[in-house]
LUMDOMAR-317582 format. One record per atom (N, C-alpha, C, O): residue in three letters; x, y, z. Coordinates in pm, whole numbers, plus 32768, in hexadecimal, padded with zeros to 4 digits. Layout:
BEGIN
ALAXYZ/...
//
This chain:
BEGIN
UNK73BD8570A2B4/UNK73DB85CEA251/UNK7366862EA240/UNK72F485FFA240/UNK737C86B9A231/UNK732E8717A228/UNK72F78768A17B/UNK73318774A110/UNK72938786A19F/UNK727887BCA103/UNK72FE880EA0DF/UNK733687DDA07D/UNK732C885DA106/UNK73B388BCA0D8/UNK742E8862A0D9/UNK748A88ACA0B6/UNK745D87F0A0EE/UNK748887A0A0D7/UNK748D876DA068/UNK74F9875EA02F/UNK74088742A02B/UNK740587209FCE/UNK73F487519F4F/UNK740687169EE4/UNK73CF87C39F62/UNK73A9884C9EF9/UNK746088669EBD/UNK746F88649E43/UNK74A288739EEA/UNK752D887A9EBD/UNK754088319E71/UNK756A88439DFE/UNK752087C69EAC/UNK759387379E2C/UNK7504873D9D96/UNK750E87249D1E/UNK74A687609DD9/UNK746887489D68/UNK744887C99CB5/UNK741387C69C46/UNK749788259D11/UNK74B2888C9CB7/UNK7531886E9C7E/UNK756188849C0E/UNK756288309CF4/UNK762588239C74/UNK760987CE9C2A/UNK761D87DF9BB2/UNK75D287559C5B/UNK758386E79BD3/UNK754887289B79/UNK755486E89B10/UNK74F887A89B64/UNK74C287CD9B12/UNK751C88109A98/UNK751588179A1D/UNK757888409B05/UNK761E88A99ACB/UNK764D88309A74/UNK763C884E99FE/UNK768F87969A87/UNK76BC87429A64/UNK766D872F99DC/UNK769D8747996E/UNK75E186FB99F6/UNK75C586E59973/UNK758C877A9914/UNK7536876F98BD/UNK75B587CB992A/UNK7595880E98CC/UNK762E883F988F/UNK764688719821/UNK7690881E9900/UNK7726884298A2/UNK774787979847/UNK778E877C97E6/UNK76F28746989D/UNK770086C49815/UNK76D886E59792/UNK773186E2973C/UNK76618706976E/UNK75F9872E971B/UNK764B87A796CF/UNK763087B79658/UNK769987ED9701/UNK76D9885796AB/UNK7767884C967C/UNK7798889C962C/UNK77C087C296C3/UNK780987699688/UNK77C586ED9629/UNK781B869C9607/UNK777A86DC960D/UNK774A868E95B7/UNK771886DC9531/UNK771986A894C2/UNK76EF87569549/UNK76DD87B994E7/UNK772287D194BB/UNK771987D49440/UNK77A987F994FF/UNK7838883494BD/UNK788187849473/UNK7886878D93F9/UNK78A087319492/UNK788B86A09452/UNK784C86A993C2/UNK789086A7935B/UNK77C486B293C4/UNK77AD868F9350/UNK77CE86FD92DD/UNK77E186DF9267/UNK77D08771930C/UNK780587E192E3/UNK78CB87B89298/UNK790687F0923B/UNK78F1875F92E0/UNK7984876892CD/UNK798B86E1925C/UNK79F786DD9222/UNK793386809239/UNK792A8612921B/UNK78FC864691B1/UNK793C8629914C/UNK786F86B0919C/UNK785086D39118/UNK78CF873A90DE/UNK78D687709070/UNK79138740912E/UNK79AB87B190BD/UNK79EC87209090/UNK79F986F2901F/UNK7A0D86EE9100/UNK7A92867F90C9/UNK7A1586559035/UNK7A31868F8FCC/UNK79AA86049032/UNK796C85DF8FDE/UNK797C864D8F39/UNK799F86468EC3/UNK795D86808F71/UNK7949871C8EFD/UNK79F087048EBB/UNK79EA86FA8E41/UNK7A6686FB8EE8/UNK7AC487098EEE/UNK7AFA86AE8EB7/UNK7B2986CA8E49/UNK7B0A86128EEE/UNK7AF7856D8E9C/UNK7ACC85BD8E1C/UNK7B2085EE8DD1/UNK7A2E85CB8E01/UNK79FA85CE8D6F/UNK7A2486138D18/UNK7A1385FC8CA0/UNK7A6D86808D4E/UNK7AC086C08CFB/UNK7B5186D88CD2/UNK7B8B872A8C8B/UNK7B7886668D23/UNK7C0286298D0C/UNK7BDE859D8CB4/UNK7C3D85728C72/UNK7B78855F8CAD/UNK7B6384F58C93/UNK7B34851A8BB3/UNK7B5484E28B4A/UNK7ADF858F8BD7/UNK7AB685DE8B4A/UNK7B4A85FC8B08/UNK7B6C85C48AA0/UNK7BA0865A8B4F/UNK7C3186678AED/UNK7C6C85DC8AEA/UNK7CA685B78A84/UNK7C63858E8B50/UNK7CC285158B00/UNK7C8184A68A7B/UNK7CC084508A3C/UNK7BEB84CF8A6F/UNK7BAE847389F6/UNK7BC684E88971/UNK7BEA84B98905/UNK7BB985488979/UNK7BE885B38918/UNK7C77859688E1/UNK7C988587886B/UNK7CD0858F8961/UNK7D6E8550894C/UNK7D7184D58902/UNK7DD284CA88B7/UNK7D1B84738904/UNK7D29840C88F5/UNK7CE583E0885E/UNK7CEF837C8816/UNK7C89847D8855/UNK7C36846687B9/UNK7CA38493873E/UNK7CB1847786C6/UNK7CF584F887B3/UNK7D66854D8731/UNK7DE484FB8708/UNK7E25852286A6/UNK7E0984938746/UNK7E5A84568757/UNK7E1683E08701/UNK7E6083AC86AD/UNK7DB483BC8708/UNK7DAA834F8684/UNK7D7F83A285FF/UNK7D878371858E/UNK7D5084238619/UNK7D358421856E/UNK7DD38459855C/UNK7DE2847984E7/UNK7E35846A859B/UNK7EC5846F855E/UNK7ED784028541/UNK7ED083F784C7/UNK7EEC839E8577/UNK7F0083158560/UNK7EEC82E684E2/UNK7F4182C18491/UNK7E4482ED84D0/UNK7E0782C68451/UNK7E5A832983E7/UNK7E8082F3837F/UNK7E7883AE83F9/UNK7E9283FA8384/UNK7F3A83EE837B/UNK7F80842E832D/UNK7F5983AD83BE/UNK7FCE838283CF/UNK800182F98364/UNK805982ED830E/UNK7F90829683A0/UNK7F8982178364/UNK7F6D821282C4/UNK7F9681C18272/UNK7F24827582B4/UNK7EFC82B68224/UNK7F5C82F881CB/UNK7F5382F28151/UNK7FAE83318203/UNK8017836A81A1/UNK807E830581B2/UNK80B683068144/UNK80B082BA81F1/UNK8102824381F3/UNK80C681DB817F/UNK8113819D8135/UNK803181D08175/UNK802D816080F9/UNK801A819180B4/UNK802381498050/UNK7FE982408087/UNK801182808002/UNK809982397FC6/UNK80AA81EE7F66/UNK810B82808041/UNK81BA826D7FF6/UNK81BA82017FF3/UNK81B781E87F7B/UNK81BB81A2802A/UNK81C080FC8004/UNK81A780DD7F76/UNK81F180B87F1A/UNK810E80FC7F82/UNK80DB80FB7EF3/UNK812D81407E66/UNK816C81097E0C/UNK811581A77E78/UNK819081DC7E2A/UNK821581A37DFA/UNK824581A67D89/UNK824D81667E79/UNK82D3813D7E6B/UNK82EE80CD7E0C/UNK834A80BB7DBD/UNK826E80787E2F/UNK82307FF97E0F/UNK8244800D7D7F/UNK82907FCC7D37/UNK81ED807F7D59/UNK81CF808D7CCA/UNK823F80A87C9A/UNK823080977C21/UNK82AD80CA7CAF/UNK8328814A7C87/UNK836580BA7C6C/UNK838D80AA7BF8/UNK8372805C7CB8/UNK83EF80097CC1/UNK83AA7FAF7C55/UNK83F27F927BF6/UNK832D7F807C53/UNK82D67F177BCD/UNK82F57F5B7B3E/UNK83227F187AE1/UNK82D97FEA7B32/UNK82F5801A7ABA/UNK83AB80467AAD/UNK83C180727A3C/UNK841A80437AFB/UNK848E801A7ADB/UNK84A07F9B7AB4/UNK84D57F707A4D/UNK846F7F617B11/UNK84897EB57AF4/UNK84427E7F7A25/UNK84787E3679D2/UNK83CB7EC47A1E/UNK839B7E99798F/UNK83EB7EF9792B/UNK83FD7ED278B8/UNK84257F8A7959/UNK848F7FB578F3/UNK84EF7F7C7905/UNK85467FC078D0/UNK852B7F08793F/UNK85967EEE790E/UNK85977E5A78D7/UNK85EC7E16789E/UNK850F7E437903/UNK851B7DB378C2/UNK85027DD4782D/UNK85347D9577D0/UNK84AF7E3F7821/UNK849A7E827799/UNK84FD7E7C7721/UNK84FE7E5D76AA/UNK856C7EBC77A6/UNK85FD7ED5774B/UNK86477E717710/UNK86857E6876A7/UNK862E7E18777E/UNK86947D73778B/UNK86287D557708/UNK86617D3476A0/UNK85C87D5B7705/UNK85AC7CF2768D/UNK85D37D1675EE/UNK85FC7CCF7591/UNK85A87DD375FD/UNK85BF7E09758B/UNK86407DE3753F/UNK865B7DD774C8/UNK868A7DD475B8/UNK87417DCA75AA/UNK87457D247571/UNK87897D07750F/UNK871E7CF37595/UNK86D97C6E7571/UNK86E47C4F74B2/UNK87387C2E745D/UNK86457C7774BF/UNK861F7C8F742C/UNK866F7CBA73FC/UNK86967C74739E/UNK86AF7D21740B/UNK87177D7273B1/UNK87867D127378/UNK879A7D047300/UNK87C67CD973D0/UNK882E7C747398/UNK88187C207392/UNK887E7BDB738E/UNK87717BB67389/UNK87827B767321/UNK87427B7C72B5/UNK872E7B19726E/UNK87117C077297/UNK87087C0B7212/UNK87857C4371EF/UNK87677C547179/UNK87E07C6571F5/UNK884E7C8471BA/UNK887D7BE571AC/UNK88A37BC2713C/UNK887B7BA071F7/UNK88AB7B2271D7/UNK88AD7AE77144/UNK88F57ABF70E9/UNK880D7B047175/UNK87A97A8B7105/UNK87F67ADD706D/UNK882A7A987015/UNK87F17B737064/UNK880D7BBA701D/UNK88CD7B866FD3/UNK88F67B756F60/UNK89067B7E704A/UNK89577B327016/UNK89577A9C6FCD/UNK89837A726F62/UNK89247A757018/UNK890679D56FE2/UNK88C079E86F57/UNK88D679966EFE/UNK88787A426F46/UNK88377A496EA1/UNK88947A7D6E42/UNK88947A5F6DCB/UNK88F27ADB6E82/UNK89497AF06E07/UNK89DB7A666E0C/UNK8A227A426DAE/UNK89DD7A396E95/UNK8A3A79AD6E60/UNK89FB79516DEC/UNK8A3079296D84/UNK8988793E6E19/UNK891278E96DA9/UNK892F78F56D37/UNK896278A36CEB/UNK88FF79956D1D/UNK88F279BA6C7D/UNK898C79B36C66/UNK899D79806BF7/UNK89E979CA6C94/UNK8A7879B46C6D/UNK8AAF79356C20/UNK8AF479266BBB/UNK8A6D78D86C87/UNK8A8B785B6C82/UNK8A5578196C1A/UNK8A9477C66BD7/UNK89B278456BFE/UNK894878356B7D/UNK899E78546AE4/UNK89AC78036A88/UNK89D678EE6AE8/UNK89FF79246A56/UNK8A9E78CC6A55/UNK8ACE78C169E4/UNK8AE878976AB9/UNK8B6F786F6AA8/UNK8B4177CD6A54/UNK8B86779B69FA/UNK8ACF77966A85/UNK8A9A77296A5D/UNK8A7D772D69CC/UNK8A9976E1696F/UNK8A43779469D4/UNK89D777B9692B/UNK8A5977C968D1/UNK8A60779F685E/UNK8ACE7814691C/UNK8B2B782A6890/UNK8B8677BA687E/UNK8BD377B0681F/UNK8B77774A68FB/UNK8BF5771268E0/UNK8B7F76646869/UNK8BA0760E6816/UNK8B02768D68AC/UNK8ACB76046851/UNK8A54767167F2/UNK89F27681683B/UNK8A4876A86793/UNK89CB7705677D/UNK894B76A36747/UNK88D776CD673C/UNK897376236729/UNK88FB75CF66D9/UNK88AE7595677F/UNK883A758267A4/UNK88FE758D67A5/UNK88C775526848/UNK886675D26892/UNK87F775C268C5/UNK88977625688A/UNK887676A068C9/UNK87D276C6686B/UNK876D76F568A0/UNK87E376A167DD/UNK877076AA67B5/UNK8701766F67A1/UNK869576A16781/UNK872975CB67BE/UNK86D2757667E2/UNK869275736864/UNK86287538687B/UNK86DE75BC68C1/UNK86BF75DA6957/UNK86497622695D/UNK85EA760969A8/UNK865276876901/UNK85FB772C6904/UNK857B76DA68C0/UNK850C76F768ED/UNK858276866866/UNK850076816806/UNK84B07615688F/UNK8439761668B0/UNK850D75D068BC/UNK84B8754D692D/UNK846C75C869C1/UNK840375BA69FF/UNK84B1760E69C9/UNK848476796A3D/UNK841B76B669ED/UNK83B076B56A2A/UNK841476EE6974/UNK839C7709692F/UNK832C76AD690D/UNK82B976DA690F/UNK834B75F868E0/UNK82D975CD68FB/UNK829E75DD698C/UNK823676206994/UNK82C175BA69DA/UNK829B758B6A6B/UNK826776276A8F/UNK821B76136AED/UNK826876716A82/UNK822B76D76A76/UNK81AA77276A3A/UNK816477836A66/UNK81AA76E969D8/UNK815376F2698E/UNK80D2768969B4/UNK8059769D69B0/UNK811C761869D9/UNK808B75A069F6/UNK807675E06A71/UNK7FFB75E86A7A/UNK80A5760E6ACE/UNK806D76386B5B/UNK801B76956B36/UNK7FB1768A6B74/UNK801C77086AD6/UNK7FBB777B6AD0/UNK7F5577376AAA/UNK7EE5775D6ACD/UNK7F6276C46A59/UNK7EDE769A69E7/UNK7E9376276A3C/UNK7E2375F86A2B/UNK7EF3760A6A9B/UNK7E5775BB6B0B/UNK7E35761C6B57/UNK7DC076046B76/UNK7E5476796B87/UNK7E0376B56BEF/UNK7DAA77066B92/UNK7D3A76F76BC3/UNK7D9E77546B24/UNK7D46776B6AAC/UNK7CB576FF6AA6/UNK7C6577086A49/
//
């Protein structure tokens, strides 16, 4: 083999690695876009992902407002009507009792007129016993 022989292959070897060297340039060149590219697909989806929970949260927040509310709406129906039920209550039986005092006194004056010496021995014994209760606690 002759020097010009070898002078050829050793220039295309030179051709070879310098078109390696400028595919490896264009490489890292294509790796730093895809990269660049990831990070900024990767940046809008944590943005996506920040807006999407503070809906959530403000979501979750007005849901236990109305709850709350409802909560309260249905406790204060529930105590107006137990309110009512009782008032309704009281009401008739003091009308009761109200009756029962005028059967009483009915029953008292039908007594008094049909015995009046009884009726007045009754009144003076309800007046002692009355009278000694004020005068011990005195």
């Amino acid at each position: 083999m002759t020097y010009s022989d070898v002078r050829p292959s050793v220039s295309s070897a030179g051709g070879a690695a310098a078109n390696a060297s400028s595919q490896g340039a264009n490489a890292n060149k294509t790796t730093e876009s895809n990269s660049q590219t990831d990070l900024d697909s990767l940046r809008r989806q944590v943005t996506d992902l920040q807006n999407a929970m503070a809906k959530l949260v403000s979501d979750a927040s007005s849901m236990a407002v109305k709850s709350a509310k409802e909560a309260t709406s249905d406790v204060a129906s529930q105590v107006g009507t137990a309110a009512s039920n009782i008032a309704d209550k009281g009401s008739e039986m003091a009308q009761a009792a109200s009756e029962q005092a005028k059967t009483f006194a009915s029953e008292l004056e039908k007594t008094a007129r049909a015995n009046p010496l009884g009726a007045l021995a009754g009144a003076l014994l309800v007046g002692v016993v009355i009278g000694l209760i004020g005068r011990s606690r005195s």
